[in-house]
C-alpha positions in Angstrom: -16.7 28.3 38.0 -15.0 26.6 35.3 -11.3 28.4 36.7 -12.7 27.2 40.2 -12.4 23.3 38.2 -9.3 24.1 36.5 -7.7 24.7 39.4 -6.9 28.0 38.0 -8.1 30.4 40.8 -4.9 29.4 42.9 -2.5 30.5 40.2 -0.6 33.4 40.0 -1.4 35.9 37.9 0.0 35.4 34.2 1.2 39.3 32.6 1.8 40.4 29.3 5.2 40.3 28.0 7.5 43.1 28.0 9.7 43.8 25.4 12.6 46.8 25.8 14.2 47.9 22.9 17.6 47.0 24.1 19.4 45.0 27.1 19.8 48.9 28.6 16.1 49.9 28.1 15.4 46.6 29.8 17.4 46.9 33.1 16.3 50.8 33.5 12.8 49.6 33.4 13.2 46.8 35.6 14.9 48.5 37.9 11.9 51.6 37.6 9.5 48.6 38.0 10.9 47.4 41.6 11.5 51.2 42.9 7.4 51.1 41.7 6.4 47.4 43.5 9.0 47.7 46.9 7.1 51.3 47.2 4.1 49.5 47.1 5.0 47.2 49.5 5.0 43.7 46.9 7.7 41.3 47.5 9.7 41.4 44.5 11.7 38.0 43.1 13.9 39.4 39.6 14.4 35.8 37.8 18.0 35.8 35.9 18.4 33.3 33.5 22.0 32.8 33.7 24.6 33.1 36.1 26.3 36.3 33.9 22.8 37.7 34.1 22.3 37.0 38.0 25.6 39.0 38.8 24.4 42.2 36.5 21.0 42.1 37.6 22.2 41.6 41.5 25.0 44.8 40.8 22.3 46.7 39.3 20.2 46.1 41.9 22.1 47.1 44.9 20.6 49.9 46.1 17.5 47.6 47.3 19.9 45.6 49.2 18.6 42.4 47.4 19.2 38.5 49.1 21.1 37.1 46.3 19.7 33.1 46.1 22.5 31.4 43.3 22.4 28.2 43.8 20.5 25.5 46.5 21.3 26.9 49.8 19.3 29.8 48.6 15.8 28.3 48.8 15.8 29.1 52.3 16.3 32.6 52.4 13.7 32.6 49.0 10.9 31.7 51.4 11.3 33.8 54.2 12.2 36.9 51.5 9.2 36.6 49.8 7.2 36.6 53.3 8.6 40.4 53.4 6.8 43.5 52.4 8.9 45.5 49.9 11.9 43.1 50.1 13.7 42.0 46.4 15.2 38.9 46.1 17.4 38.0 42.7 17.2 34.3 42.3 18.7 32.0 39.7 15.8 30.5 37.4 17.8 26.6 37.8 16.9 27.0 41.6 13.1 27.9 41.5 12.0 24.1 42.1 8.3 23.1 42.3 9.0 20.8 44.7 9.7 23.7 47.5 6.3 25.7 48.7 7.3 28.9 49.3 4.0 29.8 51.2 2.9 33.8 52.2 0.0 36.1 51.9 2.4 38.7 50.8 1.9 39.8 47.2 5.0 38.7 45.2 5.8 39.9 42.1 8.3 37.6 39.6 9.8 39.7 37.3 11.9 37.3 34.7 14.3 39.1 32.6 14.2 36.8 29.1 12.3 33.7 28.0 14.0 30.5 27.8 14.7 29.2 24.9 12.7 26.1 26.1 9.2 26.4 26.9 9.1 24.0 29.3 11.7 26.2 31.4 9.5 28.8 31.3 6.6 27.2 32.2 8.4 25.5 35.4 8.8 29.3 36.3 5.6 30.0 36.3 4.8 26.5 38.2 6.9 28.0 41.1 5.1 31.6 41.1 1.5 29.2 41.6 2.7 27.5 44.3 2.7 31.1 46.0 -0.7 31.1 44.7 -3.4 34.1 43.3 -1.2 36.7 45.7 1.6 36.1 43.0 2.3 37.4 39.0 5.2 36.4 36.8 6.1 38.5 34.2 8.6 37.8 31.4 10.8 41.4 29.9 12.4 40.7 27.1 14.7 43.1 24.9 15.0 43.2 21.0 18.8 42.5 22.4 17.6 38.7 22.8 18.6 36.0 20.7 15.2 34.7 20.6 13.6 38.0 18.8 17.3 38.5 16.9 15.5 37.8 13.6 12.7 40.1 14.2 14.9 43.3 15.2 15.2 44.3 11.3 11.7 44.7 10.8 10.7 45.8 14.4 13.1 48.4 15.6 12.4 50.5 12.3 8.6 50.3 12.8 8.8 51.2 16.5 10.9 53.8 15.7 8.2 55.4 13.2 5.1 54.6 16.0 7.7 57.1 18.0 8.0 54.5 20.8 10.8 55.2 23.4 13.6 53.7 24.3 12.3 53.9 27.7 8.6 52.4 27.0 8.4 48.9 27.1 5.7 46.9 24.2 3.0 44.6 26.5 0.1 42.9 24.3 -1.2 40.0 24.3 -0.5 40.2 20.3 3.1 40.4 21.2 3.0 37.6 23.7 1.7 35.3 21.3 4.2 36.5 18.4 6.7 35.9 21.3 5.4 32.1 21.3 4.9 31.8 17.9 8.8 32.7 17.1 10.2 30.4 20.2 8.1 27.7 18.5 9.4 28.4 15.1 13.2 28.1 16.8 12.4 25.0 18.2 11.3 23.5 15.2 14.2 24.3 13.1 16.6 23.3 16.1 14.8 19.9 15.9 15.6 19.6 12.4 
């Protein structure tokens, strides 16, 4: 009852983030994780945070034959994407405004590759995947590549290493979404300094 008050029960779902142990590891398993949703017939919207990202992501991509949404104009085709079973869409994050309801029963899947170094970006993301509603989930893959974990790689990489991780496996816990906070917090307080 209390989501029901909160409003919460028409939000999208909220995963885990995933962290890759490089920018490579990253794209495979992006790429491995929309073969997995278009199969099972999800909309799929892959978030890039810049432009240089957006043209990677849309070249790796290609084989799903993905609407490419850079800039304004793009809205459009977002909405009636995202209305399609087992379509992918690449949008640019600076485009995904709350004030457009992009509305469709169709589960869609938001698949963000990175974390702003702004919490308040991020967060607007995640506004745009609710007005979707509970059909929706946003998830946030990250790579030990990114500047925001650069001064956690040292310690990390050798202890993932030891656990035998892969290259290949990506690290989701809500422990390492929190750390993920926790050090986007710390940046922001010594950028405000």
């Amino acid at each position: 009852m209390l989501s029901w008050l909160s409003g919460k029960k028409d939000q999208a779902k909220r995963a885990e983030d995933c962290v890759w142990m490089s920018d490579p590891a990253r794209l495979r398993g992006i790429r491995r994780e929309v073969e997995r949703l278009t199969h099972e017939k999800r909309s799929v919207v892959v978030v890039a945070l810049t432009l240089t990202a957006f043209d990677y992501l849309a070249r790796e991509l290609a084989s799903h034959a993905p609407s490419l949404c850079r800039d304004l104009f793009g809205l459009d085709t977002l909405r009636s994407q995202i209305t399609r079973p087992g379509s992918v869409t690449v949008a640019l994050a600076s485009i995904l405004s709350t004030d457009v309801k992009p509305a469709t029963s169709v589960p869609v899947e938001f698949i963000i590759c990175g974390r702003n170094d702004i919490q308040a970006d991020d967060e607007t993301l995640s506004r745009f995947a609710d007005l979707v509603g509970p059909t929706a989930s946003v998830t946030f893959h990250l790579s030990l590549d990114d500047a925001l974990l650069s001064d956690y790689i040292g310690t990390i990489k050798p202890l993932l290493a030891k656990l035998g991780l892969s290259e290949d496996a990506a690290i989701s816990n809500p422990m390492v979404t929190r750390a993920i906070a926790n050090a986007r917090s710390k940046k922001s307080s010594v950028a405000k300094i």
